[in-house]
C-alpha positions as CSV (number, residue, x, y, z in Angstrom):
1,X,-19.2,-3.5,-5.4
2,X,-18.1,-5.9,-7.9
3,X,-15.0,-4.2,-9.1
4,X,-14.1,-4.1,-5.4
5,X,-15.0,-8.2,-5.5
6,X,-13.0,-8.5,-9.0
7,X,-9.9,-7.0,-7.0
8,X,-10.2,-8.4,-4.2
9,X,-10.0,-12.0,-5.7
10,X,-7.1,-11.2,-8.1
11,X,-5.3,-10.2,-4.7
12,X,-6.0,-13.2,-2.8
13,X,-4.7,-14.7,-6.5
14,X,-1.6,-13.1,-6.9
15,X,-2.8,-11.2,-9.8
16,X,-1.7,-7.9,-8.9
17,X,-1.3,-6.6,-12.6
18,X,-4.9,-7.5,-13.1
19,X,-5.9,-5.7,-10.0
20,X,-4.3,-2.5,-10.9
21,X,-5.8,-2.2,-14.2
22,X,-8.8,-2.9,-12.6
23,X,-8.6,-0.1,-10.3
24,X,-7.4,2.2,-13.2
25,X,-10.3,1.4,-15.2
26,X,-12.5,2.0,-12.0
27,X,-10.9,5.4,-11.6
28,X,-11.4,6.4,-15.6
29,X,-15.2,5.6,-15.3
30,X,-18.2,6.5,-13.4
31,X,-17.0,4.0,-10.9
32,X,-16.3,5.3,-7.4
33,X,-13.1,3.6,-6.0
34,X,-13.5,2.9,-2.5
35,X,-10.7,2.0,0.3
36,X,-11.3,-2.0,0.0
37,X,-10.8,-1.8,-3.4
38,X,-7.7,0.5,-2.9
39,X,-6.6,-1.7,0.1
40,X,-7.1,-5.2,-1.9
41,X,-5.0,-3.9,-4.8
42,X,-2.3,-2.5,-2.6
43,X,-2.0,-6.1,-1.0
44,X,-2.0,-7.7,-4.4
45,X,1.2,-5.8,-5.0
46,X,2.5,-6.1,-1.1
47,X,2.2,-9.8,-2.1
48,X,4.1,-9.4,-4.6
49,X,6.7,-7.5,-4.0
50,X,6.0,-5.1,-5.8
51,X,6.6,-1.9,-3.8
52,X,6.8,0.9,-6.8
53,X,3.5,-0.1,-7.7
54,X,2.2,-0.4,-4.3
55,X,3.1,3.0,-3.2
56,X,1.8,4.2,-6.5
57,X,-1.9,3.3,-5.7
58,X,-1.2,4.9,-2.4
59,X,-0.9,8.0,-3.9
60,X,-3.3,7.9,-6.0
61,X,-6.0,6.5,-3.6
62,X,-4.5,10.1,-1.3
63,X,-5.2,12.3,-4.7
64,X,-8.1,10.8,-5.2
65,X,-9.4,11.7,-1.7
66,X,-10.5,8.0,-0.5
67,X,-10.2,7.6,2.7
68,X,-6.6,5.5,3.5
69,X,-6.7,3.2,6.7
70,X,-3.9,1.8,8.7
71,X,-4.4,-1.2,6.5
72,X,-2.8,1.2,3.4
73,X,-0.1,2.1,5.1
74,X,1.0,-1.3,6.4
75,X,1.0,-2.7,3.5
76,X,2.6,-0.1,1.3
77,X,5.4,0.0,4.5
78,X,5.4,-4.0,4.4
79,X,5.7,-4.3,0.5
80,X,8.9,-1.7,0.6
81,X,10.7,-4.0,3.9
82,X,10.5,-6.9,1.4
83,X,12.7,-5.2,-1.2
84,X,14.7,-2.9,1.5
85,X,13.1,0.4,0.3
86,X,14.4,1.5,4.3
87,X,14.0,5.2,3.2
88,X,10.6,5.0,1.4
89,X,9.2,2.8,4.4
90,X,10.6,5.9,7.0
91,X,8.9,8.3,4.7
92,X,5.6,7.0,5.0
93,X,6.1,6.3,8.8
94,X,7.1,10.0,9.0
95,X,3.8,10.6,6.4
96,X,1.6,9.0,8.8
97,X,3.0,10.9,12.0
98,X,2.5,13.8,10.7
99,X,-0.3,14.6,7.9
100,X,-2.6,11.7,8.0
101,X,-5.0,11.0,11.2
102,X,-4.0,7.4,11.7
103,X,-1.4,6.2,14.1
104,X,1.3,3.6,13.2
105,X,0.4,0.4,14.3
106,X,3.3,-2.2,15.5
107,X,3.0,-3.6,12.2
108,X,3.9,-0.4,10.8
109,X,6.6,0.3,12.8
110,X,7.8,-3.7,12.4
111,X,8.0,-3.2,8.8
112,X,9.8,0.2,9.1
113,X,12.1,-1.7,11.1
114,X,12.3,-4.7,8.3
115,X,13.1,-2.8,6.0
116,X,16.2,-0.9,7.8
117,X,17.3,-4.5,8.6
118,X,17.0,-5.5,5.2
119,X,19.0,-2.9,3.6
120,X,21.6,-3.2,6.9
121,X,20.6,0.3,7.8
122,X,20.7,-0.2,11.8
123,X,20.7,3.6,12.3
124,X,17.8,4.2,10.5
125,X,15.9,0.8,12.6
């Protein structure tokens, strides 16, 4: 769609606030929010660093039923090793494992590891 588009190119911009007022205003409407648009906004804010708000649109893209894809997940996992969120990356490891249908990737599990390393928790890598 073009809201999907729209996000997508304020990810690859670094616009991540724009991207998740986009989705918001998606979600408010008549407009159905799809996993690309979910997944482009959620990389916006991996990109940024900006783990709260990437794990935030991971929940609501769960509430909201839309179908997540490893792609979600590594990016919400990635976005919390950059800021060394060791226990909120484990969580959605653990997440995955055990009530969604994907698998962790090696990415996953890289950035599980990351962010351990990052916040010098070697028991929890």
């Amino acid at each position: 769609t073009t809201f999907s588009a729209m996000i997508s190119a304020c990810e690859r911009g670094g616009k991540w606030e724009l991207a998740s007022e986009l989705l918001r205003a998606m979600g408010k409407g008549m407009v159905e929010v799809g996993t690309v648009a979910f997944n482009a906004g959620i990389s916006g804010c991996e990109k940024a660093g900006e783990w709260e708000q990437a794990l935030q649109l991971l929940h609501s893209m769960l509430r909201s039923q839309v179908e997540s894809s490893i792609i979600s997940f590594n990016a919400v996992t990635s976005a919390c090793a950059k800021s060394g969120k060791w226990l909120e990356a484990l969580q959605l490891l653990s997440f995955m494992a055990e009530q969604s249908n994907l698998d962790p990737s090696t990415i996953t599990y890289s950035a599980a590891i990351s962010a351990c390393a990052r916040a010098g928790n070697w028991e929890g890598a």
